[in-house]
C-alpha positions, 0 to 999 in steps of 0.5 A: 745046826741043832741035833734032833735032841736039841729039836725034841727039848722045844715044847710047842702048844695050841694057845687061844689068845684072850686079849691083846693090846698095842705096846706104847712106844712100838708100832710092831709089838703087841701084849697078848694074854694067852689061854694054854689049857691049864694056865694062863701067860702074857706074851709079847709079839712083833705083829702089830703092823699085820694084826689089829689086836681087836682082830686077834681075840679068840684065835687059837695059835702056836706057842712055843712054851718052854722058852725063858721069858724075857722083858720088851719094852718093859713087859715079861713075855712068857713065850714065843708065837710061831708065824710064818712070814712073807713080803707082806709080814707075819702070818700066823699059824692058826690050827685047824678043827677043835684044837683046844688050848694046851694041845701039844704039837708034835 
């Protein structure tokens, strides 16, 4: 369990994804360039085997923003993807209406 305070330290965000790519060597992971707003980040993703990258440009997602990056399969990934999961694989969470990039979630 984590307190409350804990919870309130964690910075989600409305991201549009602006590219996206295959990993070599994986088949689940994909490379995903990401538009928060007032930047722009690299994030590496297990949803290769639900999601096409091709199918991926311009959707808008949640990111958790305020993660330490880490390295996969030899790329620096600056953030983590919020998807939900069933029997099928990842779901991800796209936001409704006009949420625009950089858009805190609360």
């Amino acid at each position: 369990m984590i307190t409350y305070d804990d919870f309130k330290r964690i910075e989600m965000r409305v991201a549009k994804i602006i590219s996206a790519e295959r990993v070599d060597g994986s088949e689940k992971l994909l490379r995903l360039d990401i538009d928060l707003g007032t930047e722009q980040r690299q994030l590496v993703a297990g949803i290769g085997k639900s999601y096409a990258p091709e199918s991926l440009f311009g959707k808008k997602i949640i990111v958790v923003v305020n993660l330490e990056s880490r390295k996969q399969m030899g790329f620096e990934s600056n953030g983590m993807l919020l998807a939900a999961h069933n029997e099928a694989g990842p779901i991800l969470l796209v936001p409704d209406g006009e949420a625009a990039p950089g858009v805190a979630i609360n």
